[in-house]
C-alpha positions in Angstrom: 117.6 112.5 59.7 114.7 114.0 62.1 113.9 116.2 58.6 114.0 113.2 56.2 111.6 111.2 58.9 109.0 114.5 59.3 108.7 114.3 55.5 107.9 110.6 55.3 105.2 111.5 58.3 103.8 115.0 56.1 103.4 112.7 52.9 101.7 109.9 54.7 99.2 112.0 56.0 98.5 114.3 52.8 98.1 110.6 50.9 95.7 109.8 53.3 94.0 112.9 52.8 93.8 112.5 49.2 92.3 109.6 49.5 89.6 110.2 51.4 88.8 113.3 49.5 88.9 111.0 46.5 86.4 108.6 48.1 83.8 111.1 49.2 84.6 112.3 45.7 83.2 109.1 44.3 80.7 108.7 46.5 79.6 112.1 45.4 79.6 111.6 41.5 78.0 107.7 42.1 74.7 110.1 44.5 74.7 112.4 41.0 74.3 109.7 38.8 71.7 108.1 40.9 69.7 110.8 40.8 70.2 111.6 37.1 69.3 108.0 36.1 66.6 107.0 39.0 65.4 110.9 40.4 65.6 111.9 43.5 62.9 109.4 44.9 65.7 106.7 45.1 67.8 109.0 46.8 64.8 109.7 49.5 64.3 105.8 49.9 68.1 105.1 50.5 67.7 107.7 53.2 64.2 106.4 54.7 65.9 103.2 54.9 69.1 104.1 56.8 66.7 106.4 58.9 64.4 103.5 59.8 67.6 101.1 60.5 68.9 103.1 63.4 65.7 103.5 64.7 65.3 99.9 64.6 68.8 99.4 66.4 67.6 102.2 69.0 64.1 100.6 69.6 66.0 97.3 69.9 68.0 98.7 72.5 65.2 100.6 74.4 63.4 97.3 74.4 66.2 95.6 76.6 64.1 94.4 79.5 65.7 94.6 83.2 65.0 91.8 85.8 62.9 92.7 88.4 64.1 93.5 92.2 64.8 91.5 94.3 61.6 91.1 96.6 61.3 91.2 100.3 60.0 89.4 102.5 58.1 90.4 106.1 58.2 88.5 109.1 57.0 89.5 112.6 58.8 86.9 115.0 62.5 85.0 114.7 61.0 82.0 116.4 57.7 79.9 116.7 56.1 77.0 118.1 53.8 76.6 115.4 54.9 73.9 112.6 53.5 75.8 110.3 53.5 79.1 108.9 52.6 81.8 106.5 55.1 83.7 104.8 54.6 87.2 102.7 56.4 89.9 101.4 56.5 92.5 98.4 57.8 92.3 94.7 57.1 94.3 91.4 53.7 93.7 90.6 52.9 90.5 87.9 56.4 89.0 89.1 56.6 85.1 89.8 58.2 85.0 93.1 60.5 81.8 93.7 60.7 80.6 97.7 63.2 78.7 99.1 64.1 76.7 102.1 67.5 76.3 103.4 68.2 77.0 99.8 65.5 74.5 97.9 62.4 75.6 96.1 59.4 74.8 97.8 57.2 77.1 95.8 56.3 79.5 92.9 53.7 82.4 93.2 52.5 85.6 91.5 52.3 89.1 92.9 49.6 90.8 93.0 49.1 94.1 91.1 49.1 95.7 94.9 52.8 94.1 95.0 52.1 91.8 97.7 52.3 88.0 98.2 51.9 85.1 99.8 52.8 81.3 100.8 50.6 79.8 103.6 51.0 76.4 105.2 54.8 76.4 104.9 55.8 73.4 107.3 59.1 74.3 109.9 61.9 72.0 111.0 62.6 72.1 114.3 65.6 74.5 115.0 66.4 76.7 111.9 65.2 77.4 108.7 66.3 79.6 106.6 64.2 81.2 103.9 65.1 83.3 100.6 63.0 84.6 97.5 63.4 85.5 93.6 61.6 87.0 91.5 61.5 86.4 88.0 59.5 87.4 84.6 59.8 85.2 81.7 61.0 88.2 79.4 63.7 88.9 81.5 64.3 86.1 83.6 65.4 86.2 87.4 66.7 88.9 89.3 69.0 89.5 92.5 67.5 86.9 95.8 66.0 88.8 98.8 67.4 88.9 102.2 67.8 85.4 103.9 65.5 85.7 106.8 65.9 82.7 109.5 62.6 81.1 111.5 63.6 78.9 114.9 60.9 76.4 115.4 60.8 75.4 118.7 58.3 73.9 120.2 59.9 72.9 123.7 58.7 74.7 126.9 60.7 76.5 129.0 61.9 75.5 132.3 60.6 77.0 135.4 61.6 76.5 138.9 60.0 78.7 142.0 62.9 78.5 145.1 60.5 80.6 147.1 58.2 79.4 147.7 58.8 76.0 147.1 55.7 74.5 147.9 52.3 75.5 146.1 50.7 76.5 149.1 51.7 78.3 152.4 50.9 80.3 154.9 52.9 84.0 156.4 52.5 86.3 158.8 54.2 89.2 156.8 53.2 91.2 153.9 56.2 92.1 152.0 57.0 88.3 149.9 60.0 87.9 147.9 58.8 85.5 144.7 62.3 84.1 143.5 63.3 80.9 140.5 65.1 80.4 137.9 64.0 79.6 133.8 65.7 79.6 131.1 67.8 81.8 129.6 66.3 84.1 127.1 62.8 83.5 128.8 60.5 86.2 130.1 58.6 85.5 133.3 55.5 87.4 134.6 53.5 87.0 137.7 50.2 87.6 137.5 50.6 89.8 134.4 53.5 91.5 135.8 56.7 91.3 133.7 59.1 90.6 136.2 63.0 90.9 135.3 65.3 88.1 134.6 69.2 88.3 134.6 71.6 86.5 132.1 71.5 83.2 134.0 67.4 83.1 134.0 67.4 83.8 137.4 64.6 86.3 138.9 63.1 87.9 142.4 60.3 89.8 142.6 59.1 90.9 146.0 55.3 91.0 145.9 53.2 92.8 148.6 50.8 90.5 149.9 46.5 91.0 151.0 45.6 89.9 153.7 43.9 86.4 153.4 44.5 84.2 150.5 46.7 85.6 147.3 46.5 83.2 144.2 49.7 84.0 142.0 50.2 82.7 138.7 54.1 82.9 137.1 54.5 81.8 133.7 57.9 81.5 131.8 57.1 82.5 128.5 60.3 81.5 125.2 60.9 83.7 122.2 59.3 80.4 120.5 55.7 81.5 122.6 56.1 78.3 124.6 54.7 78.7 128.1 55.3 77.0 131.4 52.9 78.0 134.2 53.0 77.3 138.1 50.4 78.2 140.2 50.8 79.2 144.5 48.4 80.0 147.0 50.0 82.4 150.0 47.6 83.3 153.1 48.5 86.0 154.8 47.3 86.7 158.0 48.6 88.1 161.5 
């Protein structure tokens, strides 16, 4: 049985054979004639023109434009107290660069041919706002969206409370001062230019080593935002 289904396989295959021969057979004799009948310049055209078709499907394919990038965009703070701002970045140059606010388009620009470029006079909400880009060419349309990049407007001051001392002005008979308050968390506070530490709970103490006579202090509590709260103190210190 395996025999009889071997010889079924071996004459399937030698038929297929012979008929492929016998096609490029034809195809052979049907060339001849051509070339008897029309010369050999129709035979160089029929070449020429398969030739120039796959160079046509390979140009076609080589022409296949990519999007561009994705662009990116720079920003120097996370937080401002300024309702309005300027935001830039980078892209392939000659790109149309798509902005967008907590996901809607407020604005289409070009890039330069530096790469660079710009929206000014964006306005902020207060509290978050999250921005995004795309470029985009009109060959080959739009491309991946940048980084989401988030901007707190806030344009609150911080809180600032001195514990000592209490009252703007006083009087001591000892040098050594200890300057202590509390602000808010997340604040900075300096004293008289001096960046002075603050914990986790906004709490600080600085001890500040007094002239003799009058010593005018100025501590400010400064927010991420760059909103500032001041208090002014005179301390005289005399024996």
């Amino acid at each position: 049985m395996a025999k009889f289904k071997r010889s079924r396989l071996d004459r399937k295959t030698n038929d297929q054979i012979t008929k492929k021969t016998v096609f490029l057979g034809l195809i052979t004799i049907i060339c001849g004639v051509l070339v008897l009948l029309y010369g050999l310049p129709l035979l160089i055209k029929f070449s020429i023109f398969l030739g120039e078709g796959k160079n046509n499907k390979n140009t076609t394919m080589n022409e296949k434009i990519l999007p561009p990038l994705a662009p990116r965009i720079v920003w120097e703070f996370e937080a401002t107290n300024s309702a309005s701002i300027k935001i830039k970045g980078f892209a392939e140059a000659r790109v149309m660069v798509e902005l967008y606010k907590n996901d809607i388009s407020i604005g289409i620009t070009e890039v330069s041919e530096n790469g660079d470029f710009l929206f000014d006079k964006i306005l902020l909400d207060l509290g978050d706002n999250y921005f995004s880009a795309i470029a985009s060419t009109e060959k080959s349309g739009s491309g991946d969206g940048s980084e989401t990049m988030n901007i707190v407007y806030d344009n609150v001051a911080p809180s600032l409370t001195l514990t000592n001392p209490s009252e703007q002005t006083l009087s001591v008979d000892y040098s050594d001062f200890d300057i202590t308050g509390i602000t808010d968390m997340g604040s900075s506070v300096s004293i008289n230019g001096k960046i002075v530490k603050v914990n986790d709970g906004g709490g600080f103490k600085e001890k500040w080593q007094l002239n003799m006579g009058k010593n005018d202090l100025e501590v400010i509590a400064r927010d991420v935002a760059g909103n500032e709260t001041k208090k002014n103190i005179s301390i005289t210190y005399s024996l």
